[in-house]
C-alpha positions in Angstrom: 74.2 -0.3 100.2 77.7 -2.4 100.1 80.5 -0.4 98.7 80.6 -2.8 95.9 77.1 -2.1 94.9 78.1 1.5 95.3 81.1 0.9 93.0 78.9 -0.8 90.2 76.4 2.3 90.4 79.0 4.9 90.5 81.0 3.4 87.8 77.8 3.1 85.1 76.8 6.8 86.0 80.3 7.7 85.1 80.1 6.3 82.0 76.6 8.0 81.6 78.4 11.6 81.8 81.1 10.4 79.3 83.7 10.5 81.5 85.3 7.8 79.8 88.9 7.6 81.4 87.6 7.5 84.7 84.8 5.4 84.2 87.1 2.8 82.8 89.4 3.1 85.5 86.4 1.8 87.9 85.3 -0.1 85.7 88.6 -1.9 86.3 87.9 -2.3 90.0 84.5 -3.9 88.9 86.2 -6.8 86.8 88.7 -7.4 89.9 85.0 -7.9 92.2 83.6 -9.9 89.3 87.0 -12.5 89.1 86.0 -12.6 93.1 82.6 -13.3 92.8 83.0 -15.8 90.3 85.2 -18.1 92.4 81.7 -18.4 94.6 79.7 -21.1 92.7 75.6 -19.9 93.2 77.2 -16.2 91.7 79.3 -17.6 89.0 76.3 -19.4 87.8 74.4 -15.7 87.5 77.5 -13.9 86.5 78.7 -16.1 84.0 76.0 -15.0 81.3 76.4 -11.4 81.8 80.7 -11.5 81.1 80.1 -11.4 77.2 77.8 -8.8 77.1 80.2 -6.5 79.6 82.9 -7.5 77.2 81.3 -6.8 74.0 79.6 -3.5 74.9 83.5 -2.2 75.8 84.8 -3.5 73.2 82.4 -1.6 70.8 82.8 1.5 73.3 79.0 1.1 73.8 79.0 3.2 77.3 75.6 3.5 77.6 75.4 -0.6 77.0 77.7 -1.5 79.3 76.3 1.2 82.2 72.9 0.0 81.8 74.3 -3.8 81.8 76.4 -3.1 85.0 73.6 -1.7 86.9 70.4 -3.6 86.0 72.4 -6.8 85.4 75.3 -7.3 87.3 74.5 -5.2 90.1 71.0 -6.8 91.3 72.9 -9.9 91.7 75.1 -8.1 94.6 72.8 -6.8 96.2 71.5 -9.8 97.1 74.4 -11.1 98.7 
């Protein structure tokens, strides 16, 4: 598994267990591979949809909404690559 894929499933499980502050904190780390990816046309393209719901569940502190977007969404997508 690449470390980013192990990133994106260690940062939703984190959430998962309410760790809150940390999971945010590598959830941080996540964005910064996102802003990456998206600079790579056939990934922006897939990634693109997904930003609004990443936002939206954070910004309603919906944990469980954004772990579950993070690693059946977003993190698919990666492990293709």
């Amino acid at each position: 598994m690449s470390d980013i894929c192990q990133l994106f499933i260690e940062t939703a499980n984190t959430f998962r267990i309410g760790q809150e502050v940390k999971a945010s904190e590598m959830f941080g780390k996540c964005i910064d591979q996102l802003q990456l990816a998206l600079q790579k046309p056939p990934l922006a393209k897939q990634l693109i949809p997904l930003m609004p719901m990443l936002l939206n569940a954070q910004e309603n502190r919906d944990w469980l909404g954004l772990a579950d977007t993070i690693e059946y969404e977003v993190m698919p997508i990666f492990s293709k690559v």
